[in-house]
PASEBA-1860 file (N, C-alpha, C; in nm, 3 decimals):
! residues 48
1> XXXXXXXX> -0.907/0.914/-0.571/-0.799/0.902/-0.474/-0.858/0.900/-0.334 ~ -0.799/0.799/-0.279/-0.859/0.818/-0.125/-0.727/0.901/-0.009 ~ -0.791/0.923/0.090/-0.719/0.990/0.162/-0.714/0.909/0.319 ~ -0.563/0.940/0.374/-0.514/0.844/0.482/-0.647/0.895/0.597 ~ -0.702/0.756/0.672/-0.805/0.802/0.792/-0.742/0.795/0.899 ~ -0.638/0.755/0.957/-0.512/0.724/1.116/-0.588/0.597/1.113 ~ -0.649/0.544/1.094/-0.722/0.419/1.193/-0.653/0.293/1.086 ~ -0.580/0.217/1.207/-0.502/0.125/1.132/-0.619/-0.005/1.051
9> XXXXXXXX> -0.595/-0.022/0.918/-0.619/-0.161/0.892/-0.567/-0.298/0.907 ~ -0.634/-0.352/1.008/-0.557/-0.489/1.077/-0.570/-0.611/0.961 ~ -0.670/-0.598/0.854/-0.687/-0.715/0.762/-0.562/-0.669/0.683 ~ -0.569/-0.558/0.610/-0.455/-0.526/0.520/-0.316/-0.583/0.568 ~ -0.297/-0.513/0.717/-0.159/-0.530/0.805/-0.154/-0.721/0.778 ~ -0.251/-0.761/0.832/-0.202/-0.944/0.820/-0.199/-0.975/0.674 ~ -0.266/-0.929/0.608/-0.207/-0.992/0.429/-0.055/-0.943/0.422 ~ -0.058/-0.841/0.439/0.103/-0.764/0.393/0.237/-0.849/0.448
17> XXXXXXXX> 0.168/-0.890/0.602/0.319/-0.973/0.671/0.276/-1.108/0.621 ~ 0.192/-1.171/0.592/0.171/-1.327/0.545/0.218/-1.337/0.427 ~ 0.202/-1.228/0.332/0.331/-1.216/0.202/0.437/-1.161/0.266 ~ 0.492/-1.211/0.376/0.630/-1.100/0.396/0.725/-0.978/0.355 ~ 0.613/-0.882/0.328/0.617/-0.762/0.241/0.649/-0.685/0.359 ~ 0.724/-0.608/0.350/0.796/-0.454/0.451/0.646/-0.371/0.413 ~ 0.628/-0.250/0.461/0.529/-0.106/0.450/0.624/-0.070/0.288 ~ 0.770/-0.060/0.259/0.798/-0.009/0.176/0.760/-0.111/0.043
25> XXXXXXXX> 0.783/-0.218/0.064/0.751/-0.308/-0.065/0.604/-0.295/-0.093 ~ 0.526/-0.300/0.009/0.406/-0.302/-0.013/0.364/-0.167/-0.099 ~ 0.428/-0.090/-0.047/0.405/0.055/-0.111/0.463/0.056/-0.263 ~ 0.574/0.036/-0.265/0.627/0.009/-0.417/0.519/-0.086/-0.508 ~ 0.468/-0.203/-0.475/0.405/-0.298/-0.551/0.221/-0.242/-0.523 ~ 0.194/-0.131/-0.479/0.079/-0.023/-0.524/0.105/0.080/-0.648 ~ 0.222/0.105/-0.609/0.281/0.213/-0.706/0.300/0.162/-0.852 ~ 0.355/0.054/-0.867/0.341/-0.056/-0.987/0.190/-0.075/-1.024
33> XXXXXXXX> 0.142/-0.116/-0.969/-0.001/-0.148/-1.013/-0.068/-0.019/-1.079 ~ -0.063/0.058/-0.945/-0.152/0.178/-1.032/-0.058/0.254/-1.151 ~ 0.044/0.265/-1.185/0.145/0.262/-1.326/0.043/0.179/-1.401 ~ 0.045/0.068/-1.374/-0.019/-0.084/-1.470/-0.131/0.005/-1.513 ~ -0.198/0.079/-1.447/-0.337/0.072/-1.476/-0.373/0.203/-1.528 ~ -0.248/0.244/-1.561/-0.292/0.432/-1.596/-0.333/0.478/-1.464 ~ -0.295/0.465/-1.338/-0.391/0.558/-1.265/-0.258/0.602/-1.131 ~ -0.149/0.645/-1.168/-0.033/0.656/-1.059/-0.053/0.732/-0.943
41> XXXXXXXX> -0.025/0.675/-0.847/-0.043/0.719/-0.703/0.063/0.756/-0.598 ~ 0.046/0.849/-0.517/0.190/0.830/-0.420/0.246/0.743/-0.300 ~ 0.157/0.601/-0.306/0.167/0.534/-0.185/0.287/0.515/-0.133 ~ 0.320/0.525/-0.025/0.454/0.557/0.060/0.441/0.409/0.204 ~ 0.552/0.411/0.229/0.551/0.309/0.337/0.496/0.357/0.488 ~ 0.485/0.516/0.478/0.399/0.547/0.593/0.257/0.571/0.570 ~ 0.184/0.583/0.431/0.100/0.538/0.434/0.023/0.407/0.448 ~ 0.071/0.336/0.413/-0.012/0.196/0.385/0.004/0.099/0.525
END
């Protein structure tokens, strides 16, 4: 598990709006994945 550093990611931030994904969708479709993968996480829309 990694842990939040404050320092924004600007590559992440431009993939997320070029799929026109909200912080919350983006967060939901982490949360799915790691389900997918056996490995569930709490990603939240103020994290990511």
């Amino acid at each position: 598990m990694t842990t939040p550093s404050g320092v924004p990611n600007d590559t992440l931030r431009a993939v997320r709006i070029s799929l026109r994904m909200s912080q919350d969708d983006l967060a939901r479709a982490i949360r799915r994945a790691g389900d997918a993968a056996n490995e569930p996480n709490e990603a939240s829309k103020r994290l990511v």
